[in-house]
N, C-alpha and C positions, 0 to 999 in steps of 0.2 A: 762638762765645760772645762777648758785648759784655764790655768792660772792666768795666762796674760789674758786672757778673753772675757776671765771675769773680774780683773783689774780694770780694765778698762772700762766694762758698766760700772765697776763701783766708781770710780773716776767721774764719769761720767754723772752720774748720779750727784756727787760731792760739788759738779761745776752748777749744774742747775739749781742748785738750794741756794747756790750763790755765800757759799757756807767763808767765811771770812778768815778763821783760822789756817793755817797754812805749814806746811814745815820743807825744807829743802835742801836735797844733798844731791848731791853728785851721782848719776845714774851709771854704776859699771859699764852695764853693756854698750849704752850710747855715747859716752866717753871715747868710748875706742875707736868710734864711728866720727868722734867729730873734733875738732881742737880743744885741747886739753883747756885752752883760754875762756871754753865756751860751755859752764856744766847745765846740765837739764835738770828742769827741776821737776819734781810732781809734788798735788797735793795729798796730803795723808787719806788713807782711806776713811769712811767713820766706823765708828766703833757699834755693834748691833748693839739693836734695844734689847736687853734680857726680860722675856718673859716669862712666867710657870702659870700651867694650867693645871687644875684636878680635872677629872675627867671619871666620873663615877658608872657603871655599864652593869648591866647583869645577864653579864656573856663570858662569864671565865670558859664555856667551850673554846668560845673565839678569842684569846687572847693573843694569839702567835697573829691571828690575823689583822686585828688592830693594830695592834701596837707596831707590823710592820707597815699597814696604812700610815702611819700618826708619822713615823719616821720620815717617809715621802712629804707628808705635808710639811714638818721642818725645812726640809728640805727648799719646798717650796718659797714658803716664807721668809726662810733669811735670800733668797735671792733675789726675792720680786720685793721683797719690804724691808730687807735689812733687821728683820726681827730676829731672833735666837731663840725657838721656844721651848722648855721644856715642858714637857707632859709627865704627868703622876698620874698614873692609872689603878685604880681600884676595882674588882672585879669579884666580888663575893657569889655566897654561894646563890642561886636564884631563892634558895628558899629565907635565905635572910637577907636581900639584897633590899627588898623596901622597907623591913623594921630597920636597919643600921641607915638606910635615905630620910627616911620620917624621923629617928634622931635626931641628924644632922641639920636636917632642914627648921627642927622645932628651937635649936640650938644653936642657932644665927653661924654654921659653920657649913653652909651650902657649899658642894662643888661646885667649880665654872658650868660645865655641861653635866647631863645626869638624865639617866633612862627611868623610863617611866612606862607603862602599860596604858595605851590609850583609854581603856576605861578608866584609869585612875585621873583622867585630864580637868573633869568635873571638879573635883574635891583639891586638888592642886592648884588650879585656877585660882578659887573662891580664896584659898590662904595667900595667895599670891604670890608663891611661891614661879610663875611662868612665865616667862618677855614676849612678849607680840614678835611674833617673826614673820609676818604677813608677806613683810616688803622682799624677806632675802631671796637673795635668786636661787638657791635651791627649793624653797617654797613655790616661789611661780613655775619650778618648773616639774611639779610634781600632777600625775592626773588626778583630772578633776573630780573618780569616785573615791581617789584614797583624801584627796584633798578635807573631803565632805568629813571624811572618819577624825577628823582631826581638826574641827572647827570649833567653838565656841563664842557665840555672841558675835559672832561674824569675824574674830577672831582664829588664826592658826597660829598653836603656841606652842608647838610642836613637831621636830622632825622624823616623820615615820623611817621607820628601817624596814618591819616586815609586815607586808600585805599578804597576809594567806589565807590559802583557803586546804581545810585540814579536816580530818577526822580519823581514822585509826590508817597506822601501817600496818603493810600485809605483806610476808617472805611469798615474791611473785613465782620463785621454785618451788617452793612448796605447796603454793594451790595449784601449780602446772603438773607436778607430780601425782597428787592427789585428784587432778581433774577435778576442783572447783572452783569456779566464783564466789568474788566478793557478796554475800547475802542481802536481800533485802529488805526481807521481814527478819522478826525473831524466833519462827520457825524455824526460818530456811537458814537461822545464826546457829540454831541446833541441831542440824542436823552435819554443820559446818564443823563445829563444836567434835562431834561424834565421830568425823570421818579422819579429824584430825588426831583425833585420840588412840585412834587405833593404830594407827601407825607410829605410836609412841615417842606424840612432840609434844608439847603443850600449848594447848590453841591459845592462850595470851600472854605476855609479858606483865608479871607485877612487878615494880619496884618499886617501892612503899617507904623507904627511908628516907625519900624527901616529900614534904606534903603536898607538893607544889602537882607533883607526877598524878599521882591519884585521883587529884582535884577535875584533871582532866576529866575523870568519867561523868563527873559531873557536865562541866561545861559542856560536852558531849547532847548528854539523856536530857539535860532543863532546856538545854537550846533548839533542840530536834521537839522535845512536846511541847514547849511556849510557844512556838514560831507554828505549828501545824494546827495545836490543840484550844490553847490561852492564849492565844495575841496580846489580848491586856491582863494578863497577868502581870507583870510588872507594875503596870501602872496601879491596880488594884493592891498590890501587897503595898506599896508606898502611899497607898490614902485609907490602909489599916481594914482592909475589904477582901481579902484572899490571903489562905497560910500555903504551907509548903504540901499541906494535906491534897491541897486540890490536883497537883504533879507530882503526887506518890509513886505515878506510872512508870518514874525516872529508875525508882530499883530493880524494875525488871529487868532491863541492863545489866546493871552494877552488879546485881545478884550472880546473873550466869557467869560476868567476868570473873567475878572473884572466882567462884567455883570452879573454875575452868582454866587457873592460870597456874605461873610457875611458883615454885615451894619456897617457903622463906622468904616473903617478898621484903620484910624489914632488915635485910639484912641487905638489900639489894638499891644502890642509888640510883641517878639516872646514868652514871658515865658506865657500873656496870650492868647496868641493864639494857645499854645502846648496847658492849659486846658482845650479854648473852644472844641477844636477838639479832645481831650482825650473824652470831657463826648457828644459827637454826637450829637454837635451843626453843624456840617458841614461833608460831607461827602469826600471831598479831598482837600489838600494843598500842594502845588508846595513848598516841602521841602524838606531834606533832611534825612536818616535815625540815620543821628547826633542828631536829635532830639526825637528817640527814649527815653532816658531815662526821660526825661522832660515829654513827656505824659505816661508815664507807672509810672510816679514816681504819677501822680493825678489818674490814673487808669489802676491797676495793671492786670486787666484780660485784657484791650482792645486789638484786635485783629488787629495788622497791616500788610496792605498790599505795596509792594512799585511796580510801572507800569511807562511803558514807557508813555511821552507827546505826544499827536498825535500832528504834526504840518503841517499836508497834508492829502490830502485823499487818498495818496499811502500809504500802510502800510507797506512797505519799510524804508518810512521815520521815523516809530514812530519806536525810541532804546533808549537804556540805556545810561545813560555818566557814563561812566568806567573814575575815575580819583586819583590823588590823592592831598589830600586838605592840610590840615594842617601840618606844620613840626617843627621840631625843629632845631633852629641854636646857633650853641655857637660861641659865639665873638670874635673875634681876638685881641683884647685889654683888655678880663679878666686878671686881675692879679691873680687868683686862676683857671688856664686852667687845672689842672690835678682832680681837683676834680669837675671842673665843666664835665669833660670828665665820670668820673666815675658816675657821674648823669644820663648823655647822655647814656650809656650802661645800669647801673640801666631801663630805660625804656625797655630794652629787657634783663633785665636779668633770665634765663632761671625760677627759679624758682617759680619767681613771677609775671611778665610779664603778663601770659594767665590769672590772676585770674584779673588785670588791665583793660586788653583789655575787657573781657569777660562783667566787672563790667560797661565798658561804651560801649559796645554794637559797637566797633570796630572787624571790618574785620580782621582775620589773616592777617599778614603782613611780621612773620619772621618764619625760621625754628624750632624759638624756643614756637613757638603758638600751643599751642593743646588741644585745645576745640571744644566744639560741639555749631555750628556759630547759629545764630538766622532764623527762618523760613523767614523774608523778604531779608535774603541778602539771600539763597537760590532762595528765587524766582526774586529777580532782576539779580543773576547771570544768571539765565539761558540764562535771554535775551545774556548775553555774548556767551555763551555755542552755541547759535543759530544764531552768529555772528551780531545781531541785538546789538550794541552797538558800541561805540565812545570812543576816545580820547579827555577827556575834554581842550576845546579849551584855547591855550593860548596868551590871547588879549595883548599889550601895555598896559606898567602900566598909571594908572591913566583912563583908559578905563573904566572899571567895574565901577569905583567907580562912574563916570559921570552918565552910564549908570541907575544907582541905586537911584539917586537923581531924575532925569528923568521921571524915570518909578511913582513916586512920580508924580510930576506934570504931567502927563503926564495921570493918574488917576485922579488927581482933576483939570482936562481940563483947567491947567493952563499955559503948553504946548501942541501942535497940532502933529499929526503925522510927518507932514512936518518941523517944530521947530526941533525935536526929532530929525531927520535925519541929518538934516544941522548941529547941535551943534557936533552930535557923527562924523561927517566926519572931523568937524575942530579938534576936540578933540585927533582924533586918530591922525592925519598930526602932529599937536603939541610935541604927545607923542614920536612920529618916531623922530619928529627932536630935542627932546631934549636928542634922546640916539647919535643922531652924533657928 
């Protein structure tokens, strides 16, 4: 927009307020144009509203991508509102992004907006820590099965970012080379296991220095046997009627992975374990497709595939987890709630939105999304498509996170399978009786 073009809307702007202040000088260039006896005058422009947001995320992958988002929406905003906003963005690491949130939030020192894991919506609710965002219109115009992942008490207090559906990557050269398929028992994982070994790759990626990574195998193995095996297992371990003994079935997994993957995995984070597995030092990792942009940003031709976990040798058991993960919440205690709102829409606003999503390799999510989605979430949908997929499960806060330190010792055999169980049976009873 040229200077004189947005002079005149702000002009414009300044006549309709009917703003009474006024200041008057002699316009150079129209001067020239008219008898010197006769100067024009205009009124001042106004001055923007100075605003600052915090803005708390647990996406330091994605910072370059935000924060060039966030620039656009200033952008937006001082034009259409005459606001000036500034943004402070914090982006820690995922594995301590909710103990430094649970801090702040315990500590009357809430950010404006702040990411959250949809499972955690329960327990953030009830402190009240979450604003009804039912009305915004990025809410309405999100679909109606992610809507559902993000409800409470008929409330939506929350704006989703990723609806996925996930289970391990898989180097698609390398099972093309080797001529194999994704497995779908644990047999046919071992004998996957085997063929990849010989040709001297390592059939998984460990990276083990954040806990958050590992945990994943979890989420994996408990999601695939509760959803086939225990349907109400959950509900049973929260009325003190099921231990973790009953879905023992989950290490079958975890066992071959560990055994089977790459060396030194504590030495190994997540950002270098997107490159080992970018450049086909490993041919699968029990990750998510969030990590897509991380290995394609070291190697931009590789070829990803994403496949269900076997966790039995019924291939019933092996599906997809259909869920949705990260969201966004704006605070109930911002003193700048309308522009933190207008942020909040900003993420689905119609025109710029799909180039957003597209750029971090995010799932359509709203009606305002329209792009052509990436070859792995095609092929992990299907498993939905072929009803081979789940409801990713939602544990007691403070569960996962046990679980995830765990899995840590539990690799460097400094817990035993039977440790493992006992601490998560007490852990869960704890979490249950710290929501009554």
């Amino acid at each position: 927009m040229n200077k004189t073009l947005n002079m005149s809307i702000i002009l414009g702007l300044v006549l309709a307020t009917g703003c009474s202040t006024s200041t008057s000088k002699t316009n150079t260039d129209a001067s020239s144009a008219a008898p010197a006896s006769t100067p024009v005058s205009t009124k001042a422009a106004a001055t923007p509203k100075k605003v600052e947001l915090n803005v708390f995320m647990s996406y330091p992958q994605y910072k370059e991508q935000f924060e060039k988002y966030f620039e656009q929406f200033k952008a937006k905003e001082l034009a259409e509102k005459n606001v000036d906003v500034t943004i402070k963005t914090e982006m820690p690491n995922s594995d301590q992004a909710k103990q430094i949130l649970q801090t702040r939030l315990a500590s009357n020192d809430a950010p404006d907006l702040f990411t959250i894991h949809a499972n955690d919506i329960p327990a953030y609710y009830k402190a009240g820590y979450l604003s009804d965002l039912s009305s915004q219109a990025a809410i309405k115009s999100l679909y109606e099965p992610v809507k559902k992942t993000v409800t409470i008490d008929g409330k939506i207090v929350v704006l989703p970012f990723e609806s996925t559906t996930w289970g391990y990557l898989y180097n698609k050269k390398i099972f093309r080379d080797l001529g194999i398929t994704p497995p779908n028992t644990l047999d046919e994982m071992k004998a996957v296991i085997a063929k990849i070994t010989s040709a001297n790759i390592a059939p998984f990626e460990l990276a083990f220095q954040e806990s958050w990574v590992p945990q994943l195998m979890t989420a994996q193995s408990l999601g695939g046997i509760v959803s086939s095996k225990h349907p109400d297992w959950i509900e049973k371990m929260s009325a003190g009627q099921a231990s973790y003994s009953d879905v023992a079935a989950i290490f079958d997994i975890i066992d071959l992975i560990n055994a089977n993957g790459t060396k030194k995995p504590f030495e190994v984070g997540n950002e270098a374990g997107a490159a080992e597995f970018a450049n086909g030092k490993s041919a699968m990792w029990v990750q998510g497709p969030w990590n897509a942009d991380a290995i394609l940003k070291v190697n931009p031709s590789f070829e990803m595939g994403v496949a269900a976990l076997p966790v039995s040798n019924d291939p019933k058991d092996t599906m997809i987890n259909l869920s949705t993960s990260t969201s966004l919440a704006v605070s109930p205690t911002t003193k700048n709630k309308e522009v933190a709102l207008d942020l909040l829409n900003y993420i689905l606003y119609e025109k710029d939105s799909s180039a957003l999503f597209k750029q971090l390799k995010f799932n359509p999510i709203s009606t305002v999304h329209k792009f052509e989605v990436n070859p792995w979430v095609k092929e992990s949908s299907a498993y939905v498509e072929n009803g081979k997929a789940y409801q990713d499960l939602k544990l007691p806060n403070g569960v996962t996170d046990e679980q995830a330190k765990l899995l840590q010792s539990y690799y460097a055999k400094t817990v035993t399978k039977e440790q493992f169980i006992q601490t998560m049976d007490k852990t869960w009873a704890a979490a249950v009786k710290a929501t009554k």
